[in-house]
Every structure is written in structure tokens, then in C-alpha cells.
C-alpha positions in Angstrom: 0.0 0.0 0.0 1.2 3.4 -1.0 1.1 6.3 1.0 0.0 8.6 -2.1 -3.1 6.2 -2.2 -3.8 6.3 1.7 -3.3 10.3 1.5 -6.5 10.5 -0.9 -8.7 8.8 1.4 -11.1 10.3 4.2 -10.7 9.5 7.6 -13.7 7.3 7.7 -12.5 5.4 4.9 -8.4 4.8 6.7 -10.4 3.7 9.8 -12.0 0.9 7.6 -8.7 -0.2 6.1 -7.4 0.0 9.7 -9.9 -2.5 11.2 -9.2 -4.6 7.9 -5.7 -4.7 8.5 -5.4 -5.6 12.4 -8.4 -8.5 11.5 -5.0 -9.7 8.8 -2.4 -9.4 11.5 -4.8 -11.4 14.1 -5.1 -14.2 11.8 -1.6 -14.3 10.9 -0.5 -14.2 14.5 -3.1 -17.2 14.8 -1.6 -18.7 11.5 1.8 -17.9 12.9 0.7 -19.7 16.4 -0.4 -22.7 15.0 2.6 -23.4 12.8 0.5 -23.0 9.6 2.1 -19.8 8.5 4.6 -20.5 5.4 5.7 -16.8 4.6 6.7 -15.2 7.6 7.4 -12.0 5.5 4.0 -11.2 5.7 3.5 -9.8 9.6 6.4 -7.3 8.7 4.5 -5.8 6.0 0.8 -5.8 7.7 2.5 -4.2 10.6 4.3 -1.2 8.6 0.9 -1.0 7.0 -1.0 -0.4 10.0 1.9 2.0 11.0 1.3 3.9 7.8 -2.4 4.6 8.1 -2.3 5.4 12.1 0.3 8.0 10.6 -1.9 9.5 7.9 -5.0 9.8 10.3 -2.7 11.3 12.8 -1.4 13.9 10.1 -5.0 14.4 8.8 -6.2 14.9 12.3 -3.9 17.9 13.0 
């Protein structure tokens, strides 16, 4: 996810793609729990993706 893209939504619309992705990084920690997760890689992303929209609505908030 780009931050151009995430700069052109509302802040109704970040908080939606902010639930979507912490319901993704449950189920991979689940995944990851259970020993059924084959790319690893994956959590790093989520996670700087969730750090990229709690930036934006903090920026947009101001």
C-alpha cells in the first residue's frame, strides 16, 4: 500500500482499512501460532501497514 493512495482517502475510509488490517495481522499471528504460516514476511508488512495509516489519520487529524 502506497502512501499517495492512503493520503487520498477520508478519515472514515483509513479507519476501515485499519480494522481490515489488524483483523489480517490477528489471523496471521493465529496462523503464525499454530505453525500454519509459510511466509513469515508477511506480519512485517501488515505491521508497517498499520503504521502507515495510524500515521496519515494522525497527520490528517492535525
Amino acid at each position: 500500500m502506497k502512501v499517495s493512495e492512503l493520503k487520498e482517502k477520508s478519515i472514515s475510509e483509513l479507519n476501515k482499512e485499519l480494522i481490515s488490517l489488524l483483523r489480517v495481522q490477528f489471523s496471521l499471528r493465529m496462523q503464525l501460532a499454530t505453525q500454519q504460516l509459510s511466509d513469515t514476511s508477511r506480519m512485517k508488512i501488515i505491521r508497517k501497514d498499520i503504521a502507515r495509516v495510524k500515521t496519515i489519520m494522525t497527520q490528517k487529524a492535525s
